[in-house]
N, C-alpha and C positions, 0 to 999 in steps of 0.2 A: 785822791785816794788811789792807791795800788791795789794790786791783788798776787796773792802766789798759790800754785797748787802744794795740796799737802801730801803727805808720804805717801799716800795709799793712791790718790787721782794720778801722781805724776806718771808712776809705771804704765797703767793703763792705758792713758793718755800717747804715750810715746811708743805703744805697743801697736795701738790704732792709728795712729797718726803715721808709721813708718811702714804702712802693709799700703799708705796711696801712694798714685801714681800724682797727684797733684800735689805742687809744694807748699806747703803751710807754713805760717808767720803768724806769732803771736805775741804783741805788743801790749806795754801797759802805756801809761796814760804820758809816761814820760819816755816812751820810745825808748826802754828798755827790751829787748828780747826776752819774752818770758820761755816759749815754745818754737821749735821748728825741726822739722821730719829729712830723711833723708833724700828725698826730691829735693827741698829746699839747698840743702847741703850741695848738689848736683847742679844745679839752678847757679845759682852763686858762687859758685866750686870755693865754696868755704871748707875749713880745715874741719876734719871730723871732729880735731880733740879738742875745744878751745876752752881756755879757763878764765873764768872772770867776766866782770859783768860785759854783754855781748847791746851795743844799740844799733838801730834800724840804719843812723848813718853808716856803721862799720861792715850793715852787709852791700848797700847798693846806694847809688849815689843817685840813681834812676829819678828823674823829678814827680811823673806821674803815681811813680809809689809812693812818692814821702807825699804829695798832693793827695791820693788816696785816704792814707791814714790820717793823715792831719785834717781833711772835715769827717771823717769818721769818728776822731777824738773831738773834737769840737762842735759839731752838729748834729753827730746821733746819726747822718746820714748816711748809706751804703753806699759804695763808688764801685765804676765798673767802669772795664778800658782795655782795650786792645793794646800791647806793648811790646818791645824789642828790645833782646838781654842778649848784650854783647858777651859772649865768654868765650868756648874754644871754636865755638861758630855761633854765626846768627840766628836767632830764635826766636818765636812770637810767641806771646804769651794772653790768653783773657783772662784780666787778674778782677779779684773781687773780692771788696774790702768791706766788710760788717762791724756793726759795732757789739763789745759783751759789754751786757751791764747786768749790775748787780742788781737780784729781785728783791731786796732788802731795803734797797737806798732807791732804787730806780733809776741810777743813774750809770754812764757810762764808765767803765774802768778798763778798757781795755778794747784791742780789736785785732783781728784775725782777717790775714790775709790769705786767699787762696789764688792758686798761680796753674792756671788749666794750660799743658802745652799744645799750641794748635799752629803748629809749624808746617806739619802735614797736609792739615785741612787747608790752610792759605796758600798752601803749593797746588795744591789738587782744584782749589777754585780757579786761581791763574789761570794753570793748564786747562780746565775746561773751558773761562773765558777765550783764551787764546786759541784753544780748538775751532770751537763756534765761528771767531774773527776771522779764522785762516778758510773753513772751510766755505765760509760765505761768500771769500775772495775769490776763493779755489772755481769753486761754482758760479760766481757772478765772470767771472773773464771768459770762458766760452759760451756762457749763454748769451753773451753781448755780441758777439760775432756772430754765432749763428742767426739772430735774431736779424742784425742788420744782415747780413749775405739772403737772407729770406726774406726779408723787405725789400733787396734791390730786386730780385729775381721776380718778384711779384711786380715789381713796377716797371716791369719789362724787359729785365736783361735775360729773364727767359729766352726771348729769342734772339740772344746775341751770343753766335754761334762763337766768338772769339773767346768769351770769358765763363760763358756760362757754368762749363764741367770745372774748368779750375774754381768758380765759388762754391760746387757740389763735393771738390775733394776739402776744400776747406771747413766748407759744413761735418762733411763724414768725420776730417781730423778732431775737428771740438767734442765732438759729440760720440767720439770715440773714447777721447779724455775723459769726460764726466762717465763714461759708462765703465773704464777702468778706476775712475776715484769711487764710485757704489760700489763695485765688484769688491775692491780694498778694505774697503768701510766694512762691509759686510761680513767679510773674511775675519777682520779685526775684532768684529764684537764677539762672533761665531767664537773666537779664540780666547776673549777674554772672557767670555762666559761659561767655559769648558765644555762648548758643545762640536769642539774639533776634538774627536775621540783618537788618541794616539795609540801605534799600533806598532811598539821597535823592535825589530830584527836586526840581527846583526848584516850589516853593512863593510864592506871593501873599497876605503874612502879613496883610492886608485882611480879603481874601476869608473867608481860614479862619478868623482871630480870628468873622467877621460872622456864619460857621458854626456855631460856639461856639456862638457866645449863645443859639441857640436851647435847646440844654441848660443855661446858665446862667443865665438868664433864670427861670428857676419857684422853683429853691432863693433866688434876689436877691431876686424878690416877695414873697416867704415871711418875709424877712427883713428886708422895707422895704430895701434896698441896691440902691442903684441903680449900674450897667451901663456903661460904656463902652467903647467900642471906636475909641483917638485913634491908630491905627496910619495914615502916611499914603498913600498911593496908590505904588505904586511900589514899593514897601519887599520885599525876596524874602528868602529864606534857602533854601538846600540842608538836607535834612532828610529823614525816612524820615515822610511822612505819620499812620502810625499812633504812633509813636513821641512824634511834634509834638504828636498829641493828647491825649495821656496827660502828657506835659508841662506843659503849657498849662492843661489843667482839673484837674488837679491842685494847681498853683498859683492859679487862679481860684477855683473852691469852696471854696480854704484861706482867701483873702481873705475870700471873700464871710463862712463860717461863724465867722472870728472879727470880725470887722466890730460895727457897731454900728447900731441901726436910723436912718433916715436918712443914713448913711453912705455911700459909693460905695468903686468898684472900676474904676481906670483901665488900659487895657493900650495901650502906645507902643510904637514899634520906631523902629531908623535903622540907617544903615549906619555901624559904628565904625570901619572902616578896608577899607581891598581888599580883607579877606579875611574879617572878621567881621562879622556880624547881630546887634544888640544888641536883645532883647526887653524890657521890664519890665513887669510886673505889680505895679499901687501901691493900697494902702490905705489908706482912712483908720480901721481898727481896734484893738485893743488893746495891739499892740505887741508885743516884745518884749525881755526883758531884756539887756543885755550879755554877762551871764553864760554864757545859754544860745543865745547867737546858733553857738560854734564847735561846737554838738553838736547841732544839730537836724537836719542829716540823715543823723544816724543810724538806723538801721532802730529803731522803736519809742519812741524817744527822745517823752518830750510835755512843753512844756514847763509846760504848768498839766492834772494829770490830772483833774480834776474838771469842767473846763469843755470838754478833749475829750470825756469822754465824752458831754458834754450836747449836742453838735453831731455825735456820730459819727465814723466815719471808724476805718482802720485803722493810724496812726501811721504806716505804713510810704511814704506819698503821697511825704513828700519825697526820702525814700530813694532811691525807685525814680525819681524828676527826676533826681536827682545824676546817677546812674550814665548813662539816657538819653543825657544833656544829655556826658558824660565818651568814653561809645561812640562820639556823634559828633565827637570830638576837640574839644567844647568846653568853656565852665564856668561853673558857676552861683555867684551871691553871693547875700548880703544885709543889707541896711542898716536899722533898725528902731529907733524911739523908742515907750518905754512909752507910754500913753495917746493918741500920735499917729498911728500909722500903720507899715508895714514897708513895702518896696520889691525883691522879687525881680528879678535881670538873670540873663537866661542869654545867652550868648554861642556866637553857634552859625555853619559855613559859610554863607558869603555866596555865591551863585552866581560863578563865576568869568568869565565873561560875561552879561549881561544876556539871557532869554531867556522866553519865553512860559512862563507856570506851568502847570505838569502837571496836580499836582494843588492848585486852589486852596483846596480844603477838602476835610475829611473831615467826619462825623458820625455814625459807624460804625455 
């Protein structure tokens, strides 16, 4: 037995059916397409206009869907499944398959697919697993050293005048890390939960970049990386001061510590249009890959852990750029060849009149 909607059910039907965000599929008993909304259409990047009878083989070749429906139609029973629909990108789906029966006959004639996109929520799980995993490592690596450097000292290298202070700077180094990865942490959430209240004045990205350098300047000698500041005269941007700078030399000492000796670190600005400030931050350091250019500012994310830990730092820099750079209603990129060099832009409020800069620097 079949079924079709009649004159009056269909409109309605198609009216309610194209206001969700979930894509729907409505089969009869022979995997004919009786219904489906324009999620579905989206979903399947099926043609809007198609004519003639439409079957479940001709939207998706998917095995878990046609496995769905087909104990649906044959056992009355409900199926439900996590799934991945290849189209213009990769996409996970929790599909749920019902069956319609007829309250006359009792029996089934049909069934309805529903297709909930949960591509986000499976990114968003990852990254928090992967959070937890990183910061667990993050935290378990100096707490093992200090632990042992305070077990030796207890067991007597206290009084061994040769090594003692150097296992107490070693203590102080770890235990300086863990106390800049909380300070970070804390900063980040304070930020994502909008309780870092911004405060933008117009800014003279000259000046403040010229500010900078004083603090970037000793880690670049250190590292033979040499400095520059090619922002031109005139150039402003609306910004919350303390915010700018946490930005800024967060992006700057990333340059500098993946850099190369003789290497530089160039920082440009212009005005992209009436209402944006275009910053970059350019390197000529070690690059980065393709692969891990869509996930590195993620909180803890690295993309080589062996060589962050040799330069420091608590993973979380670019993190806490993003969101800044996001608060202020702008947005940050980045462009990067292996063994050539990277290129951060953040794009941020352009003063909306030209106006004397408040504050031209900070150096907190």
């Amino acid at each position: 037995m079949s079924f079709r909607l009649d004159q009056y059910s269909q409109p309605l039907l198609e009216a309610v059916l194209g206001s969700l965000r979930e894509g729907i599929l409505v089969i009869d008993r022979q995997t004919e397409v009786v219904l489906y909304n324009q999620a579905a259409i989206d979903i399947f990047n099926l043609s809007p206009v198609m004519t003639g009878p439409l079957r479940l083989i001709d939207i998706t070749r998917n095995k878990a869907i046609h496995d769905g429906f087909h104990q649906v139609l044959e056992e009355g029973r409900p199926f439900d499944a996590n799934l991945e629909i290849f189209g213009v990108q990769e996409r996970t789906f929790s599909f749920r398959a019902t069956p319609l029966i007829m309250p006359s006959a009792h029996e089934v004639v049909g069934a309805i697919g529903v297709f909930f996109d949960v591509t986000q929520l499976v990114r968003l799980e990852r990254v928090r697993r992967e959070f937890f995993a990183n910061l667990s490592h993050e935290l378990r690596t100096p707490l093992t050293s200090i632990l042992a450097y305070v077990e030796t000292l207890l067991n007597g290298a206290l009084y061994d005048n040769e090594n003692n202070l150097q296992f107490l700077r070693i203590i102080n180094k770890h235990a300086t890390r863990m106390q800049n990865l909380v300070r970070d942490i804390a900063d980040l959430s304070a930020i994502e939960a909008g309780e870092f209240k911004l405060e933008p004045v117009t800014i003279d990205l000259k000046a403040f970049v010229d500010n900078l350098s004083v603090l970037v300047l000793p880690e670049a000698t250190a590292r033979q990386v040499t400095f520059r500041n090619d922002v031109p005269p005139g150039i402003q941007v609306q910004a919350d001061p303390q915010a700018l700078e946490q930005i800024l030399m967060n992006l700057i000492i990333n340059a500098v510590k993946f850099n190369r000796p003789g290497g530089e670190v160039v920082v440009t600005a212009s005005f992209e249009s009436d209402v944006r400030t275009l910053i970059a931050v350019r390197d000529t350091g070690i690059g980065i890959e393709a692969k891990h250019l869509g996930r590195i500012f993620e909180r803890l994310y690295r993309v080589d852990k062996s060589r962050s830990q040799e330069v420091g730092g608590t993973g979380l820099g670019l993190a806490i750029v993003k969101h800044l750079v996001l608060n202020h209603g702008g947005d940050v990129s980045v462009d990067s060849t292996p063994g050539v060099g990277s290129e951060f832009r953040v794009r941020l409020p352009r003063p909306m009149t030209p106006a004397p800069a408040v504050f031209p620097a900070t150096t907190g």
